[in-house]
N, C-alpha and C positions, 0 to 999 in steps of 0.2 A: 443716393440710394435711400429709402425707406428706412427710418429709426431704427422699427419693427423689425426688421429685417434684421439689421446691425444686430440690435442684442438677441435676437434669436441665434443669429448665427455663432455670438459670442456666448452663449451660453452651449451651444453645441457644441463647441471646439473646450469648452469647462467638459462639459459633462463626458465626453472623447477622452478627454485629460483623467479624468479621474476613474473611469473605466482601464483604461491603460492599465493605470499605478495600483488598481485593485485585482485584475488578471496576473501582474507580474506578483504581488502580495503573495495571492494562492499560488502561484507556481513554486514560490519560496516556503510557503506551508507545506504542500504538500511533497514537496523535495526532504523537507524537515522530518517529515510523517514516514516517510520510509526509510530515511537514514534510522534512526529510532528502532522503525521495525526490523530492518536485515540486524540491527545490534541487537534486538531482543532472539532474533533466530540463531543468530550464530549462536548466543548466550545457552541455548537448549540445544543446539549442536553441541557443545563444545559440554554440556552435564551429563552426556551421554558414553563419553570417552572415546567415539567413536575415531576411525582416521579417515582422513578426506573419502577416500574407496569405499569402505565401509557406509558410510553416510550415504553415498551416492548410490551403493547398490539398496539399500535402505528404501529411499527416497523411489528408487524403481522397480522395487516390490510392493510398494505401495500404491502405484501407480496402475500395475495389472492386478492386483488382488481384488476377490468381490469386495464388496463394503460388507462391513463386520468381521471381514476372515483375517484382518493383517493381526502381525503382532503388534499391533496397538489397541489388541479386543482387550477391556477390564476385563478383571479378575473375577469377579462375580460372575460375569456372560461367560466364562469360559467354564464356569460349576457346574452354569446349568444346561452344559451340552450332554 
């Protein structure tokens, strides 16, 4: 077979290689990235005092409210109604 050929190919089967081990990289990143964030939400869950129910009906009032009308409007927005 053709030199050219060989180290083409062997550099394809590198460059294969190292694309691999850089997709499984990010998928351990970004697995990292939302372990992180569900502990930073519970964290604000849980400063809330709320009980699991509570939270949840929360969570789906928020969900049908307009935007601006939840009780998550500041204080200031709600003077100047």
């Amino acid at each position: 077979m053709n030199p050219k050929i060989e180290r083409l190919e062997k550099e394809i089967d590198k460059t294969k290689n190292k694309i691999a081990e850089m997709q499984a990289r990010l998928r351990d990143l970004e697995k990292q990235k939302t372990e992180l964030e569900n502990t930073d939400y519970v964290a604000i869950a849980r400063s809330f005092h709320l009980t699991p129910q509570q939270l949840a009906e929360f969570l789906k009032s928020q969900q049908t409210a307009p935007s601006g009308d939840g009780p998550l409007k500041k204080q200031e927005d709600r003077n100047e109604d």
